[in-house]
py3Dmol code that shows the C-alpha trace and the ligand (Angstrom):
import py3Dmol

protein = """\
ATOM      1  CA  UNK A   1      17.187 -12.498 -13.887  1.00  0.00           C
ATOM      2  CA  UNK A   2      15.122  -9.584 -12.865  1.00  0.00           C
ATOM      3  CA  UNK A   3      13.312  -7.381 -15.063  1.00  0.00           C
ATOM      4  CA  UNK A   4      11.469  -3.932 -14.480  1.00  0.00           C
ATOM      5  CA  UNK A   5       8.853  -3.079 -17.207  1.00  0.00           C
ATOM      6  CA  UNK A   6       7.549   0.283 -17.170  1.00  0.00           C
ATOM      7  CA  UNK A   7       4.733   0.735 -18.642  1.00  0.00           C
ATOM      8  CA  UNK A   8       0.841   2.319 -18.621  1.00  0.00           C
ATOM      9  CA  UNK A   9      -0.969  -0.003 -20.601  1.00  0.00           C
ATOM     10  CA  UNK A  10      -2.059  -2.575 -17.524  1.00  0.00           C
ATOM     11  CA  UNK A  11      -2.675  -5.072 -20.347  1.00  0.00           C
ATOM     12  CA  UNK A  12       0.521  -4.785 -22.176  1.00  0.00           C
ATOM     13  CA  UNK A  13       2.086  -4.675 -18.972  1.00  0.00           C
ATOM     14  CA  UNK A  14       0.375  -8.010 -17.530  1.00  0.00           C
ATOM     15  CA  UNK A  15       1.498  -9.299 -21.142  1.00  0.00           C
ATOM     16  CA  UNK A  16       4.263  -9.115 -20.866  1.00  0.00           C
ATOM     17  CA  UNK A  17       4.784  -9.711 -17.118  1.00  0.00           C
ATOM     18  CA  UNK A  18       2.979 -13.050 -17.792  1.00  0.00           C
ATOM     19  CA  UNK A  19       5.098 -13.622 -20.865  1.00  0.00           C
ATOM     20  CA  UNK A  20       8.077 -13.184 -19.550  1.00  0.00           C
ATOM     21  CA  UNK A  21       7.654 -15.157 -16.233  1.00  0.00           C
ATOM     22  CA  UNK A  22       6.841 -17.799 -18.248  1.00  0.00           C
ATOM     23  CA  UNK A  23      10.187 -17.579 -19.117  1.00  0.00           C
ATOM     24  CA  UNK A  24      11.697 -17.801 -16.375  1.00  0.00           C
ATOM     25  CA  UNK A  25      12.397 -13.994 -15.350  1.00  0.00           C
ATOM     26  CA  UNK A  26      10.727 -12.553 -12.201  1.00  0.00           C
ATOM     27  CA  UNK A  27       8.942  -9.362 -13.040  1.00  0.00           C
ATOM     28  CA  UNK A  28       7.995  -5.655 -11.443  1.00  0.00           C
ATOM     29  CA  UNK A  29       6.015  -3.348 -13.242  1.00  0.00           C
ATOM     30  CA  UNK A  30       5.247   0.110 -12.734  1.00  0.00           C
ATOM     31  CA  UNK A  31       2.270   1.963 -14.241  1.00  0.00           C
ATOM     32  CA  UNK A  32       3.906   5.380 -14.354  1.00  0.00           C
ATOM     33  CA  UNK A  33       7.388   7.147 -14.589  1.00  0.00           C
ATOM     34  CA  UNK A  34       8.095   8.063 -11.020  1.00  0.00           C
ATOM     35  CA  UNK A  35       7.037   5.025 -10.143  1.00  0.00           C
ATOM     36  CA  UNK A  36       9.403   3.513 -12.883  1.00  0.00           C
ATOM     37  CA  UNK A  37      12.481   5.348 -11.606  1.00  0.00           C
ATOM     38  CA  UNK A  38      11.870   4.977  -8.394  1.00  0.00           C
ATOM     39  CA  UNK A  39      12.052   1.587  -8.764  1.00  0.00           C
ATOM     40  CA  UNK A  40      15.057   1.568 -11.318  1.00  0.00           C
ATOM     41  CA  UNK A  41      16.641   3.898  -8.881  1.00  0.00           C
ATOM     42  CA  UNK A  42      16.264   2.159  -5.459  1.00  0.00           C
ATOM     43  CA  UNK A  43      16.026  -2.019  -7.125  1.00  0.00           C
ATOM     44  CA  UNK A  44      18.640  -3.373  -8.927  1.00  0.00           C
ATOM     45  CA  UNK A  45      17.178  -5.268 -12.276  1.00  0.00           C
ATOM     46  CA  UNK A  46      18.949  -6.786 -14.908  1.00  0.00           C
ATOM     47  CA  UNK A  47      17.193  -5.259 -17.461  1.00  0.00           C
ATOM     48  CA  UNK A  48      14.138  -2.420 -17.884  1.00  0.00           C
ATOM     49  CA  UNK A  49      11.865  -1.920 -20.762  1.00  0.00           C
ATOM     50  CA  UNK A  50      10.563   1.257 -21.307  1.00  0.00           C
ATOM     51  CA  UNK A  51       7.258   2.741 -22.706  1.00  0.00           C
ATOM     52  CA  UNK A  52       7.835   6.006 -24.422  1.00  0.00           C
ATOM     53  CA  UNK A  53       4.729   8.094 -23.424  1.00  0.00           C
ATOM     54  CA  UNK A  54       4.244   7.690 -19.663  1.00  0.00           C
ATOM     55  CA  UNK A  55       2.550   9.622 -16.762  1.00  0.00           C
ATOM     56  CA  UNK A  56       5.034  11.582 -14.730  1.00  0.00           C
ATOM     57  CA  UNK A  57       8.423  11.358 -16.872  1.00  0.00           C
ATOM     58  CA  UNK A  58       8.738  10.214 -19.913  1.00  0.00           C
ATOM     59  CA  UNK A  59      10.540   6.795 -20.846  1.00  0.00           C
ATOM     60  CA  UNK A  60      13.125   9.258 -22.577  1.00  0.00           C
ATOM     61  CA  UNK A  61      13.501  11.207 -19.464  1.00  0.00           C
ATOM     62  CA  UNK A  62      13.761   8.453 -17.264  1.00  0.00           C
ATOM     63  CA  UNK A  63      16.576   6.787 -19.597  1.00  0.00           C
ATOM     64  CA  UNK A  64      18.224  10.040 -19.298  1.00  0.00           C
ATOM     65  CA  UNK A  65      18.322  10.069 -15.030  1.00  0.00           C
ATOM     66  CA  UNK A  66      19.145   6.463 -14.750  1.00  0.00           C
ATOM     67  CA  UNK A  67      21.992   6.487 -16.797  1.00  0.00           C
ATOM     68  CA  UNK A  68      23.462   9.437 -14.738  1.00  0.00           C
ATOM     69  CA  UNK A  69      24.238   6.682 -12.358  1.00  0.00           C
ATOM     70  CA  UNK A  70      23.709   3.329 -14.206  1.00  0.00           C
ATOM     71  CA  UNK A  71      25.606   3.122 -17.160  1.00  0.00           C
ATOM     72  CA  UNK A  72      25.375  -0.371 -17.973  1.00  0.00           C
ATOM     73  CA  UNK A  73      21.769  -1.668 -16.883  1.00  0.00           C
ATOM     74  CA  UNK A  74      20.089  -2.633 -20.583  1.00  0.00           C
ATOM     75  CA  UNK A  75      17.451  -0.285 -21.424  1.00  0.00           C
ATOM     76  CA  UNK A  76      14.735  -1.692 -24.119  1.00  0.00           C
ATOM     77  CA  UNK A  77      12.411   1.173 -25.228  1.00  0.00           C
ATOM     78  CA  UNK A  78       8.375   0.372 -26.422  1.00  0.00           C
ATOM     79  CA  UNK A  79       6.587   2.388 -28.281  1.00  0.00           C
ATOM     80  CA  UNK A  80       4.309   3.689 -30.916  1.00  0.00           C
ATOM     81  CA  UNK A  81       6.223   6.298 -31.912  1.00  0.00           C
ATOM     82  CA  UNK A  82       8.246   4.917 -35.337  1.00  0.00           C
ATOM     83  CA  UNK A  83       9.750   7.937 -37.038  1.00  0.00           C
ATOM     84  CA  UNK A  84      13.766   7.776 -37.372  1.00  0.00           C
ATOM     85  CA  UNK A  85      14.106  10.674 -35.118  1.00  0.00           C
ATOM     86  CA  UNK A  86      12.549   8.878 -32.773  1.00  0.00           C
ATOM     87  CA  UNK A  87      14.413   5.808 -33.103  1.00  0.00           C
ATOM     88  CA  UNK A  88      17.314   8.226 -32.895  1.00  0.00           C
ATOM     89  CA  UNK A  89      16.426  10.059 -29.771  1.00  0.00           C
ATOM     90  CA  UNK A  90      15.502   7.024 -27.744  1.00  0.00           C
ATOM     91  CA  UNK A  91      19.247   5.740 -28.508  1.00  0.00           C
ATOM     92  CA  UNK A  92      20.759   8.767 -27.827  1.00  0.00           C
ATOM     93  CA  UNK A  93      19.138   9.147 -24.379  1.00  0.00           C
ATOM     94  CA  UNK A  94      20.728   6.331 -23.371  1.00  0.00           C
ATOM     95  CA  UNK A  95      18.433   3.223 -25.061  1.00  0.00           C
ATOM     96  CA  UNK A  96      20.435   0.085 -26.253  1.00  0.00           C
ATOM     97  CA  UNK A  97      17.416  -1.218 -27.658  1.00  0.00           C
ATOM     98  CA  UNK A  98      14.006   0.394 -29.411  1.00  0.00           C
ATOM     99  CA  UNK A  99      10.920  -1.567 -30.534  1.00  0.00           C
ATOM    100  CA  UNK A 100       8.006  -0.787 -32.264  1.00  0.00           C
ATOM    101  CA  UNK A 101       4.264  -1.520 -30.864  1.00  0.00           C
ATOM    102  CA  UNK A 102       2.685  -3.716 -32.172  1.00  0.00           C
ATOM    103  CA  UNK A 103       5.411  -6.124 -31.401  1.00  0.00           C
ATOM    104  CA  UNK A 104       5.433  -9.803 -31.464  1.00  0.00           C
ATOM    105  CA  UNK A 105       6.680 -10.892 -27.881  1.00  0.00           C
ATOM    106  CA  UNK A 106       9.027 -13.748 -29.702  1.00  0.00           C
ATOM    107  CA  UNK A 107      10.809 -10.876 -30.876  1.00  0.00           C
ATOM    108  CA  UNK A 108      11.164  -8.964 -28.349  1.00  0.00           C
ATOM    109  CA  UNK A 109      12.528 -11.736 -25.723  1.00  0.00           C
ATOM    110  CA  UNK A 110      14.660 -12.473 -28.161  1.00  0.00           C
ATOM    111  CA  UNK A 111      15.766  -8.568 -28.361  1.00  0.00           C
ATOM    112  CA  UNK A 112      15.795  -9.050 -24.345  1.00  0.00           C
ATOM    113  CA  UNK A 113      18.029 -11.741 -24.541  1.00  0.00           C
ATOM    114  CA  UNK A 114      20.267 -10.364 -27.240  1.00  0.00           C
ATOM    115  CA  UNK A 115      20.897  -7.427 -24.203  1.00  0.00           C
ATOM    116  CA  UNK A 116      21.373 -10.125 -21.349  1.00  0.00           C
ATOM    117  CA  UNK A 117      23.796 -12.037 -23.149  1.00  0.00           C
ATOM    118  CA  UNK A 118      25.938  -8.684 -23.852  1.00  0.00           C
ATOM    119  CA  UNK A 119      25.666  -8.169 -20.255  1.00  0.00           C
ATOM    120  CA  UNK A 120      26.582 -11.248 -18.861  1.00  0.00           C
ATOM    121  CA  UNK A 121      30.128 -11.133 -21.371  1.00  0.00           C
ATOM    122  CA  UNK A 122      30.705  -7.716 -19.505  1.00  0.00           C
ATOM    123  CA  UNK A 123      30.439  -9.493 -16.501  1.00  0.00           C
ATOM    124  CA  UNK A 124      32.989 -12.264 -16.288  1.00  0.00           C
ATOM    125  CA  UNK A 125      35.163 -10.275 -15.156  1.00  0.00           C
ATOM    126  CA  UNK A 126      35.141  -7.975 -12.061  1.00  0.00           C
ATOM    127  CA  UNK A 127      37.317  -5.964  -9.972  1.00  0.00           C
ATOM    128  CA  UNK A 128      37.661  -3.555  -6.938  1.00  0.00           C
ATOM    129  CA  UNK A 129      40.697  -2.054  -5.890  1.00  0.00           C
ATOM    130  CA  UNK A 130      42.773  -4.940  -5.796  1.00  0.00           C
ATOM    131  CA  UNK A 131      40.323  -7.658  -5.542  1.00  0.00           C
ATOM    132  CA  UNK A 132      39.288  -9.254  -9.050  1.00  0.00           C
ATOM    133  CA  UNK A 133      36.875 -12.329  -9.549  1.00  0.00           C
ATOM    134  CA  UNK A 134      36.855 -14.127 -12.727  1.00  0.00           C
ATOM    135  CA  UNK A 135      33.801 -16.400 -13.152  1.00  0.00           C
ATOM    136  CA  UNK A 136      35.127 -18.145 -16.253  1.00  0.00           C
ATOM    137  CA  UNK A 137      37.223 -19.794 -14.057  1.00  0.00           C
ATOM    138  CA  UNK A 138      35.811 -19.251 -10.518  1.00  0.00           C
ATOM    139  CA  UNK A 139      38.683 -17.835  -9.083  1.00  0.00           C
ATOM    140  CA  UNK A 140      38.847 -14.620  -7.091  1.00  0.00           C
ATOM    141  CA  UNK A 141      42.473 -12.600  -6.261  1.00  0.00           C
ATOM    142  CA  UNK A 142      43.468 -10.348  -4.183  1.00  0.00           C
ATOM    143  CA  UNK A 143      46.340  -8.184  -4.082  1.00  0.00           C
ATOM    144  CA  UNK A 144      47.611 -11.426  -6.509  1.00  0.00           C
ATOM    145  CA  UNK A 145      46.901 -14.188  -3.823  1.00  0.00           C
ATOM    146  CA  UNK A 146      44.398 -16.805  -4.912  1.00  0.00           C
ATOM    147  CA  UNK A 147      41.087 -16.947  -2.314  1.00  0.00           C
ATOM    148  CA  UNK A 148      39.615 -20.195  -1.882  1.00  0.00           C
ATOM    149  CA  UNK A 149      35.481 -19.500  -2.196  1.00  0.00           C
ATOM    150  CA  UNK A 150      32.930 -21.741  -1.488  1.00  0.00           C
ATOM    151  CA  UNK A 151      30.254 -21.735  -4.016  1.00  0.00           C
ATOM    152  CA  UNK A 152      28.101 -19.864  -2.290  1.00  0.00           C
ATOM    153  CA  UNK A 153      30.250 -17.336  -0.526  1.00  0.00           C
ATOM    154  CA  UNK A 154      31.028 -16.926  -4.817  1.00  0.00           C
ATOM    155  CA  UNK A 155      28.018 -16.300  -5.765  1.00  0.00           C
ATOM    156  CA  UNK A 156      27.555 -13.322  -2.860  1.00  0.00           C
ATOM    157  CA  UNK A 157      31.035 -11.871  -3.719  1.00  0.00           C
ATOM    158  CA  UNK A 158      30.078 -12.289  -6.927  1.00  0.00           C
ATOM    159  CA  UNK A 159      26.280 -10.135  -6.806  1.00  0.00           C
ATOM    160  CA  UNK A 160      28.212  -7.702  -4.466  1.00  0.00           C
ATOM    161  CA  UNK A 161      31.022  -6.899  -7.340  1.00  0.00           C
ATOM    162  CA  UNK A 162      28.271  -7.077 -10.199  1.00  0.00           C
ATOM    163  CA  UNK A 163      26.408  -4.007  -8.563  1.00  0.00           C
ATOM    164  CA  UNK A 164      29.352  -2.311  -6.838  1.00  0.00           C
ATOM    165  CA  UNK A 165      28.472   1.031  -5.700  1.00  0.00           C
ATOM    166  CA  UNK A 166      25.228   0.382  -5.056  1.00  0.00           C
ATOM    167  CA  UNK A 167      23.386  -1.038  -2.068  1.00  0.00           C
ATOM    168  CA  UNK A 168      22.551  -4.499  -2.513  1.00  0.00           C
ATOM    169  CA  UNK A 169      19.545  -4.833   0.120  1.00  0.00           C
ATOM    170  CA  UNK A 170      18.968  -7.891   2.441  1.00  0.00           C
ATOM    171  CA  UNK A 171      16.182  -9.118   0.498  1.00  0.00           C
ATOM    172  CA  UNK A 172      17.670  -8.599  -2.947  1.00  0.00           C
ATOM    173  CA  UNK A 173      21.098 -10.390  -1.951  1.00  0.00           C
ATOM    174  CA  UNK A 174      18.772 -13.417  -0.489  1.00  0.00           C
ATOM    175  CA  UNK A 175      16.663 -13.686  -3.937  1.00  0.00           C
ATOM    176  CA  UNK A 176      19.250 -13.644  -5.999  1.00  0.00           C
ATOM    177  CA  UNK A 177      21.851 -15.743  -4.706  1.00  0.00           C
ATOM    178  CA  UNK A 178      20.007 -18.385  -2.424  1.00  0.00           C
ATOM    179  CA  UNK A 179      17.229 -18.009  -5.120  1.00  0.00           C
ATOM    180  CA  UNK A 180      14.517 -17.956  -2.509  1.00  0.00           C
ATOM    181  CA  UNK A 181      12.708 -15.362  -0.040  1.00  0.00           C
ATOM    182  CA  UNK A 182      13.249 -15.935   3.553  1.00  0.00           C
ATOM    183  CA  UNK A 183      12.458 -12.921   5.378  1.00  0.00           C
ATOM    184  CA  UNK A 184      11.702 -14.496   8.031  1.00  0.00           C
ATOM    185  CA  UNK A 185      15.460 -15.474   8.570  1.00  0.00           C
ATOM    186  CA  UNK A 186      17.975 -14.336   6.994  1.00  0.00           C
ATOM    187  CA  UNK A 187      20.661 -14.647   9.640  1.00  0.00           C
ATOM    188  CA  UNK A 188      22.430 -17.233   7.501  1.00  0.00           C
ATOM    189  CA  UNK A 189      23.604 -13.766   5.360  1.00  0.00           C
ATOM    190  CA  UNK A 190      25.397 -12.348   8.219  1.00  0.00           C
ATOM    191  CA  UNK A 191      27.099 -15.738   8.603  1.00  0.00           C
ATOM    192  CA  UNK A 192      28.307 -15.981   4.770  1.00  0.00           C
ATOM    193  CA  UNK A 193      29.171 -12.447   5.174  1.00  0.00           C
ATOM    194  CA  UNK A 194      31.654 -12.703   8.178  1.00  0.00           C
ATOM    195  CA  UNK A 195      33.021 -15.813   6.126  1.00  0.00           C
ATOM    196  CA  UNK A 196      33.460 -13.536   3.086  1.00  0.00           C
ATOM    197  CA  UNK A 197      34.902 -10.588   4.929  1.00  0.00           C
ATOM    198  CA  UNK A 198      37.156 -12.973   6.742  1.00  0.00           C
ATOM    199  CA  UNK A 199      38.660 -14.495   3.725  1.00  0.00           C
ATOM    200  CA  UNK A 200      39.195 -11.214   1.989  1.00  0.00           C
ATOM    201  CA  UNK A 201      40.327  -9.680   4.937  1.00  0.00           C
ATOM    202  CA  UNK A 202      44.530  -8.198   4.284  1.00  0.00           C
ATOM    203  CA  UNK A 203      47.457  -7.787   6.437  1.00  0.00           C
ATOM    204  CA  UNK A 204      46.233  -4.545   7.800  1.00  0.00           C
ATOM    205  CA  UNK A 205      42.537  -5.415   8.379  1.00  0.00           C
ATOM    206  CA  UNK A 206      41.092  -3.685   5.555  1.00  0.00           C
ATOM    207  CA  UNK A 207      37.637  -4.563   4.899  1.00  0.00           C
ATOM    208  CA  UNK A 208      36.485  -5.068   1.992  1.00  0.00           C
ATOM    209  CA  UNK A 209      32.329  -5.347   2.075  1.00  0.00           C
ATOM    210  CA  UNK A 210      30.387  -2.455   4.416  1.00  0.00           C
ATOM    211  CA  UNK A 211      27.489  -2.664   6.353  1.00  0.00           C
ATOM    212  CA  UNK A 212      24.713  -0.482   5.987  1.00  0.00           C
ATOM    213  CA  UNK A 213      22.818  -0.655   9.076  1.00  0.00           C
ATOM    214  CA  UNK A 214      19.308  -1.932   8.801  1.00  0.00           C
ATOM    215  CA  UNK A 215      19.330  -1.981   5.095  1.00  0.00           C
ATOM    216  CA  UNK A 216      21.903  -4.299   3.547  1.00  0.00           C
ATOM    217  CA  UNK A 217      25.498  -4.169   2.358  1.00  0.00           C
ATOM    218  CA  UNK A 218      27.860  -2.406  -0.355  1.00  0.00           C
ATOM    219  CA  UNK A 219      31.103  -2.849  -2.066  1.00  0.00           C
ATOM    220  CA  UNK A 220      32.507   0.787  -2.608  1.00  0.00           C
ATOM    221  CA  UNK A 221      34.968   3.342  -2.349  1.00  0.00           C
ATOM    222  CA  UNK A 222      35.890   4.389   1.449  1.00  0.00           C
ATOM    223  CA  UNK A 223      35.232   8.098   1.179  1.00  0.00           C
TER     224      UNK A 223
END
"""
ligand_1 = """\
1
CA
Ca 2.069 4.704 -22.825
"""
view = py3Dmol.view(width=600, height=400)
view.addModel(protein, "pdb")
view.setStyle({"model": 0}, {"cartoon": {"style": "trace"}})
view.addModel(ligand_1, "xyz")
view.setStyle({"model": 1}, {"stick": {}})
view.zoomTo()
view.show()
């Protein structure tokens, strides 16, 4: 699980960075807004947390621009700022979450896992077009004939679906479903990808997973 935390303070930041990997997450921070939705723009995260008063763009205003494309990702606000408007104008930007500084970090994971676990009920079931993968069960469908997946070749369907739409970069696909970094190699992708393409391949060729060229891949609409 990947988390983006936006925020000024470099000691709140590292807090919270160190906090959190000690849970398990892996962490990017940014110390400004553009930097912040640059990053929420162009990475995919499971989660961002949000400082309210920022250099650049406000946490408000960057809520605002990433849900103009990101409807789902769960947005936790931070801040000083603890008036009711407030509260109210952080939701209605687009917050699912708003806590107060000075937090205690217990409460806040907890907050961050109240979001995840939302999230991850959203996600047991996905579909494009006519291809559907249900991971309660592990099976994946299309055009209503069962596809035999091997774990793996799952798990990158599976990532691919989760942020269809979007490009899912070389390096991102390789962190998150072999769990490690190999930049050095990643050829074993293009080999899981072929298998993946050829599996979900139909009658009249269609394929299902693009290829963008240098960068990484994307399920999406053909335009
Ligand atoms: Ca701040």
């Amino acid at each position: 699980m990947k988390i983006l935390i936006i925020e000024d303070e470099i000691g709140i930041a590292n807090f919270l960075r160190d906090g959190l990997e000690d849970e398990n997450y892996s962490v990017d921070i940014a110390h400004d807004g553009l930097r912040g939705l640059e990053l929420a723009t162009n990475r995919i995260y499971d989660l961002i947390l949000a400082d309210w008063m920022l250099p650049g763009i406000s946490g408000i205003d960057i809520t605002k621009q990433i849900r103009k494309s990101n409807k789902k990702i769960p947005i936790i606000f931070l801040t000083a700022k603890d008036t009711v408007q407030d509260t109210v104008a952080g939701l209605e930007a687009g917050a699912n979450d708003y806590i107060k500084k000075p937090f205690q970090f217990e409460e806040l994971l907890a907050r961050i896992k109240v979001q995840l676990r939302k999230e991850e009920e959203e996600l047991t079931n996905l579909s494009f077009e006519d291809l559907t993968l249900d991971t309660t069960t592990h099976q994946v469908f299309r055009d209503g004939t069962e596809i035999n997946l091997t774990k793996k070749e799952f798990s990158l369907l599976y990532f691919l679906l989760k942020n269809k739409g979007k490009v899912c970069t070389r390096n991102d696909i390789i962190k998150e479903v072999w769990e490690i970094n190999f930049e050095t190699d990643s050829s074993s992708l293009d080999v899981y990808i072929n298998f993946l393409r050829k599996k979900l391949e139909t009658k009249n060729g269609e394929n299902i997973i693009q290829t963008i060229r240098g960068i990484g891949y994307i399920i999406r609409e053909r335009e």
